[in-house]
C-alpha positions as CSV (number, residue, x, y, z in Angstrom):
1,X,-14.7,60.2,-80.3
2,X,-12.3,60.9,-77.3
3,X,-9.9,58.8,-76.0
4,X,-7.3,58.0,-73.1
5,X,-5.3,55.2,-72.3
6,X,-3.6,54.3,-69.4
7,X,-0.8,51.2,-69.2
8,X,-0.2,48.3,-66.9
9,X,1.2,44.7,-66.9
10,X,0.3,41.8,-65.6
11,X,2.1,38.1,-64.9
12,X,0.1,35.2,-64.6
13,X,0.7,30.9,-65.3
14,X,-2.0,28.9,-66.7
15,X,-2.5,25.8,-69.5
16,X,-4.8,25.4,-72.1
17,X,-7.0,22.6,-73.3
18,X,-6.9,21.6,-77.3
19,X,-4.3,20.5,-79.6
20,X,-4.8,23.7,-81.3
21,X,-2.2,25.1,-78.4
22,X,0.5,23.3,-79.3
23,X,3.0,23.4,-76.4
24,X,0.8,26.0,-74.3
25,X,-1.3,23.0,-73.2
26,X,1.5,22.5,-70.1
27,X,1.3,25.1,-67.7
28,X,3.2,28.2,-68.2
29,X,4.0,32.1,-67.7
30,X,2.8,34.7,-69.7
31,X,2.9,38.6,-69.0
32,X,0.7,41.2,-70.9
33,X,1.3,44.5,-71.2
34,X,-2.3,45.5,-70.6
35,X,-3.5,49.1,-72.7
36,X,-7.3,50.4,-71.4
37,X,-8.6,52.9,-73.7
38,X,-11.9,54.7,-72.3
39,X,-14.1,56.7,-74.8
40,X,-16.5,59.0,-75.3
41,X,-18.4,61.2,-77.9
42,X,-17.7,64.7,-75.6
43,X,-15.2,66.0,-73.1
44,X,-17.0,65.9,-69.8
45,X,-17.5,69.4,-67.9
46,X,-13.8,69.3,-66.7
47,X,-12.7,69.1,-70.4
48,X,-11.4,65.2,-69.6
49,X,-12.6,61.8,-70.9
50,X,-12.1,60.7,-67.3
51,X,-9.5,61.2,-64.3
52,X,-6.0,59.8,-65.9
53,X,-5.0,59.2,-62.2
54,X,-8.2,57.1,-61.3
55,X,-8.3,55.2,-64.2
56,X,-4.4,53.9,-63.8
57,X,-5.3,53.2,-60.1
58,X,-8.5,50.8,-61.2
59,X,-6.9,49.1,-63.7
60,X,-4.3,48.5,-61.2
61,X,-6.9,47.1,-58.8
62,X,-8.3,45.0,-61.6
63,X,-4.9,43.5,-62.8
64,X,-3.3,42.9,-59.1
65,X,-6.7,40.0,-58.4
66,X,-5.2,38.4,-61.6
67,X,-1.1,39.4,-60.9
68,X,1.3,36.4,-59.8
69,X,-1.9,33.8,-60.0
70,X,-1.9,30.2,-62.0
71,X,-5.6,30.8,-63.3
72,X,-6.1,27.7,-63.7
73,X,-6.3,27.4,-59.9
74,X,-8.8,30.4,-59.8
75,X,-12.9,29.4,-59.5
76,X,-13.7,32.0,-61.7
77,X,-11.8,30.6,-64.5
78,X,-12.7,26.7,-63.8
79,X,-12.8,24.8,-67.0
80,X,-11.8,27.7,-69.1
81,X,-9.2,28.6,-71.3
82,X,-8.1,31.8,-70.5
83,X,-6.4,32.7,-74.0
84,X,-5.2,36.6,-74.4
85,X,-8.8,37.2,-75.9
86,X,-10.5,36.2,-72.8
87,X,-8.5,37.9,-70.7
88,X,-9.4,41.3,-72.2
89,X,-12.7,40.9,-71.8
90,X,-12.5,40.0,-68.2
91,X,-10.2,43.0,-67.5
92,X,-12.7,45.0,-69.5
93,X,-15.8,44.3,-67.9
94,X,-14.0,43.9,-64.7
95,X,-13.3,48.1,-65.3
96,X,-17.1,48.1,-66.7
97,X,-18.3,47.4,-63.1
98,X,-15.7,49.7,-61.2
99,X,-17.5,52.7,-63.7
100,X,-20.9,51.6,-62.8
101,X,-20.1,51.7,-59.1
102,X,-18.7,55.2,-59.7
103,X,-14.9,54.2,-58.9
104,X,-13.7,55.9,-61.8
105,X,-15.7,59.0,-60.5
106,X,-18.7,60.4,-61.5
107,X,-17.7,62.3,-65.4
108,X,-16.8,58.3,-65.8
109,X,-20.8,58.0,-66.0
110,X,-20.5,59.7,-68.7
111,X,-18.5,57.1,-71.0
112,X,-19.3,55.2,-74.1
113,X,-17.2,52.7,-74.4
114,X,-13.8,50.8,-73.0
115,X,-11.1,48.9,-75.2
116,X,-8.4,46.2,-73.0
117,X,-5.5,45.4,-75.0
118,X,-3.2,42.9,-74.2
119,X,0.3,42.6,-75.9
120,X,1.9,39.2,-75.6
121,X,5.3,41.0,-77.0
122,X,6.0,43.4,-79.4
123,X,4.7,41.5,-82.4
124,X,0.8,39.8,-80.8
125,X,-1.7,40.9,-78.8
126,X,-5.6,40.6,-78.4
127,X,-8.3,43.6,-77.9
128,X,-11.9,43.8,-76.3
129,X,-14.1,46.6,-77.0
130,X,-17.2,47.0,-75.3
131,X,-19.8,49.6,-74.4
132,X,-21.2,51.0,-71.2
């Protein structure tokens, strides 16, 4: 399997519900360092997983609806806890859909799977893997 992985970050507030967060229930900042990792099982006919340059620019689109927002102020995330784990998903089926409408180009058609990782710091983070 084939893989690239382009790098962003992202800073967002939000709380969480449940003793099990301790003293994240109160609102507060978090930034992720956020890793997407796009796969496949051949090179496409350019000899690429998919356009480096196209990929960083969508994942930039993706993270800048969720940069400098409290989520818990957002619709989309009413009455959910938007731990680490969540997030990934969101940012990886947020880049599902931009591949499906052909953002990422058309050898992006062409992709099996897509990985978000987001590092909380150098020592936690959280991934999502899903197919396309």
């Amino acid at each position: 399997m084939f893989s690239i992985t382009v790098r962003d970050h992202v800073m967002v507030a939000h709380s969480f519900r449940g003793e099990v967060f301790g003293p994240a229930q109160r609102l507060h900042g978090a930034t992720f360092v956020v890793d997407a990792t796009f796969r496949r099982a051949e090179l496409d006919a350019d000899n690429i997983v998919v356009d480096i340059g196209l990929a960083t620019q969508e994942l930039g689109a993706v993270l800048a609806d969720l940069n400098y927002r409290n989520l818990d102020d957002e619709p989309a995330f009413a009455g959910v806890n938007t731990s680490t784990e969540f997030l990934a998903k969101v940012i990886a089926d947020r880049l599902a859909d931009k591949v499906h409408a052909g953002a990422l180009g058309e050898g992006a058609r062409g992709l099996a799977g897509i990985a978000v990782t987001l590092h909380e710091s150098h020592v936690a983070w959280a991934s999502y893997e899903r197919t396309l």
